[in-house]
Structures are given as structure tokens and as C-alpha cells.
N, C-alpha and C positions, 0 to 999 in steps of 0.2 A: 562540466560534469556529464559524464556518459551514462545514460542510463538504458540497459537492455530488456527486454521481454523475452525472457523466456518461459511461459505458458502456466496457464491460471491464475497463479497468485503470486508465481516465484518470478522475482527483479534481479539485476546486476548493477549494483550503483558502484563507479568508482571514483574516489576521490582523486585529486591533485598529488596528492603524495601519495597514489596509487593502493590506496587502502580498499579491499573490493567487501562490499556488503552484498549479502544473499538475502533477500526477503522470503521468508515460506520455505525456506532451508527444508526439503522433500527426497523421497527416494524415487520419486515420478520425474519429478522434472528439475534434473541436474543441469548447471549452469555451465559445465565442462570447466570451471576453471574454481581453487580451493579459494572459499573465504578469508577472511580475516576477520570478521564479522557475523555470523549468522544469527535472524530475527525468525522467530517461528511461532507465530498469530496465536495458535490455537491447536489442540489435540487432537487432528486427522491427519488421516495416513499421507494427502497429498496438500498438507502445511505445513508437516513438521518430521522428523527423525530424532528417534534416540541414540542414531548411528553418526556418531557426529566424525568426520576425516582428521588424523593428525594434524594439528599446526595451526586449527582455528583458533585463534585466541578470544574471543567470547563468543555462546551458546546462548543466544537468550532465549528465554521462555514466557510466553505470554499467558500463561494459565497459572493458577495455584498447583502446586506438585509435593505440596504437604504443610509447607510454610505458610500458607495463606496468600492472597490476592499479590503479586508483583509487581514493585515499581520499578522498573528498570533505569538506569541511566548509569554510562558508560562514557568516556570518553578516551580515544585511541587514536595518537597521534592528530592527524587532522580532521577528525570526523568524534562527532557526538550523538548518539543515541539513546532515549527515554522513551519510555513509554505511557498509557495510561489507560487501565482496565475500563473495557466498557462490557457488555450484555451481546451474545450469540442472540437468545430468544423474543419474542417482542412483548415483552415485559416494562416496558417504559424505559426509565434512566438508571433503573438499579443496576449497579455493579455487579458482579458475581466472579466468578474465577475460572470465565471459560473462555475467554480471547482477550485480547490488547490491540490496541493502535499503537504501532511503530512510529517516533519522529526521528528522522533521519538529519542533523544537519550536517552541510556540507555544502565548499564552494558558496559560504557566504547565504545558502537557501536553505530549506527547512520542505523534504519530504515525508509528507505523512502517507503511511501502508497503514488504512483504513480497516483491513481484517476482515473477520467476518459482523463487526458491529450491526447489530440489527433495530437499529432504535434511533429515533432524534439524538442529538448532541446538543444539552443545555447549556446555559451559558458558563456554569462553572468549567465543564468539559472543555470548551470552547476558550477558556480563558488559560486553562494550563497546558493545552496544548501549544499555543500562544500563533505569531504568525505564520500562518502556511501557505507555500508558493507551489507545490506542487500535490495533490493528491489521489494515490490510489486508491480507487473505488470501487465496492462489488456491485455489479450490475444483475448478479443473477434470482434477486424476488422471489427465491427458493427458502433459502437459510438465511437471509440477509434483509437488506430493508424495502420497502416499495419504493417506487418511484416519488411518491412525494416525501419522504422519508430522504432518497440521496439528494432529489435537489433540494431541503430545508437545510442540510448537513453544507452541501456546497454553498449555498449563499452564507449562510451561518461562517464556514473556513472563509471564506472570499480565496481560493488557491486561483495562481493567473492559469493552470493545465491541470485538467482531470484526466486521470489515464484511466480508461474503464476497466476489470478485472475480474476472474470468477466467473469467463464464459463457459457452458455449458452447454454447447448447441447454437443453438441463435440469438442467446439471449442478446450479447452484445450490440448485432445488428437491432434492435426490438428497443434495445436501449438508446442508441443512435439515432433510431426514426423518432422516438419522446423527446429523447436530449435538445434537437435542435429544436424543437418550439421554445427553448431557451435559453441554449448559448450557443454561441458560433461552433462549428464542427470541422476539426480539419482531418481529414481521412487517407489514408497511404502515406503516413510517415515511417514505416514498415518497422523493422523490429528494434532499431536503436534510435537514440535520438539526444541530442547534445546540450547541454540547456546551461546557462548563466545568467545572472542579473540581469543582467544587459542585455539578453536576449527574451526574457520572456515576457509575455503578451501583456498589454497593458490592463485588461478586463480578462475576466474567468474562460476560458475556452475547453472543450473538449479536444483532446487529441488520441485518435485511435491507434495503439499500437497493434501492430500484427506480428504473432510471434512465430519465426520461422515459415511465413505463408498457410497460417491453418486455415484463416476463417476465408480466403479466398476474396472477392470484390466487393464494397460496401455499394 
């Protein structure tokens, strides 16, 4: 499974039977190529669009947009998609109707797009998300969570690759220098990067993607 960075929040996941999923589906940071898919966190200009292109066959929405809180789950061809409402604010565990965590599964693995979640993830959270092998994380301590905040959330997921996300300047780098007082770090895997059962690490790692050469040398 190929998965791309293309900048902030927004992913290219494609599957085996060439299904392409867009994370943060944005009018900032287009992926150059139409989903079949699109997952869109939360109600900002550079997570989501009401401008959605011909031919995408599901638009999810990770906020209340009248109906109340949404559970998403989808399945299309060889790729499954659910969600599960968590809290922007740092309000504890309470729910609300203002982002979701994306589960991507696909090729046999299970990526979680973490959003802009700003809270622990209790163990019910934690239990219907269910196994996660790869998770994208906001590192940016702004609208999101602290540092002990993402790492109780990663030990909590146990993901074998955390992709850090939500840089904002330096944050990333700032996250990289914390991170590695507690998991391995592997740095210049550049903007894509190919992952299968069989290949992914035996224990949690961070892996920093670079999208397009922004953040320059860690």
C-alpha cells in the first residue's frame, strides 16, 4: 500500500485494486489526482471542502452538519472506512461534533488519520477503533494535543509507524527532537512510502515524511 504526503493533514492512500483515498480532502493542498474516497477531519478551510470534484464516490464528513455526531463506515471495493467522533478542545473525552478519527483499512492494515483530536483516547475509544498499524498524528500543540497527550495516545494505539502531521513551522522538527526519547526515529523517507504486513516494524517507530521537500533536513 502506497501512501503519499502531500502537506499538513492531506494523505494519498491507494489500495491494491487502485482505490485512492484523500485524507483532509482541502482546497490548499490538492493531491493532483481525483479520489474515490474523500475523508475530511474537521470544519477548516485546509481539512476539508464543500467543493467536492465529479466522480468521487463517498464525501465523508467528520463533524455534525445537522444530523448530529457521525459514524461513518463505508465500504468500497477493497478498502473500508469508519470513523469515530472525538473532541478538537481539551475538554477531556467528551465527544462533540467537531472532528473524527479516520480508520482507513486496507491491504490487510488499519490506518488511523488522528485529526485534530485534542485529548487522551480512553480505553472505550481505544477499543472501537480496534488494531492500528499505522497512525497519523498532529504534532502541532496548538489546536491539538501535548506531547504527553500524543505519546499516551500512541502507546494506548500500539501503531508499528507514526507519521507526524499538522506542521506548522517547526513544529515537526520540535516533535522529532521529544519523540525520540521514546521511539526509534527514522528521518528522510521523503514523500512516499510503501508499507505491507510484512514490512512494517516490529515495535512503534516514528517515521518522518517530507512532503514535497518543505521542512528541508531534520
Amino acid at each position: 500500500v502506497p501512501i503519499k504526503f502531500i502537506g499538513h493533514a492531506t494523505f494519498v492512500v491507494r489500495s491494491p485494486q487502485d482505490v485512492v483515498v484523500v485524507t483532509d480532502y482541502n482546497d490548499y493542498y490538492r493531491a493532483g489526482v481525483r479520489p474515490d474516497i474523500a475523508t475530511m477531519n474537521t470544519d477548516r478551510g485546509n481539512h476539508s471542502t464543500f467543493r467536492i470534484e465529479p466522480g468521487v464516490a463517498h464525501a465523508l464528513y467528520g463533524w455534525d452538519r445537522g444530523g448530529g455526531n457521525p459514524y461513518q463506515d463505508i465500504t468500497y471495493k477493497d478498502v473500508r472506512i469508519y470513523s469515530e467522533p472525538t473532541n478538537i478542545s481539551p475538554m477531556g473525552n467528551r465527544n462533540t461534533n467537531e472532528t473524527a478519527i479516520f480508520v482507513i483499512q486496507v491491504g490487510a492494515m488499519c490506518i488511523a488519520h488522528l485529526g485534530h483530536t485534542a485529548h487522551i483516547l480512553d480505553d472505550e475509544i481505544i477499543s472501537r477503533l480496534g488494531t492500528i498499524d499505522i497512525a497519523m498524528s498532529p504534532v502541532d500543540r496548538v489546536v491539538t494535543q501535548s506531547y504527553e497527550e500524543i505519546f499516551h495516545n500512541i502507546r494506548a494505539l500500539k501503531p508499528r509507524i507514526v507519521i507526524p502531521m499538522h506542521d506548522i513551522g517547526w513544529t515537526t522538527v520540535q516533535f522529532v527532537a521529544e519523540a525520540q526519547r521514546h521511539f526509534p526515529i527514522r528521518k528522510d523517507v521523503g514523500d512516499t512510502i510503501e508499507v505491507s504486513r510484512d514490512t512494517l516494524p516490529r515495535e512503534t517507530e516514528v517515521w518522518v515524511m517530507n512532503p514535497r521537500g518543505r521542512f528541508g533536513s531534520y
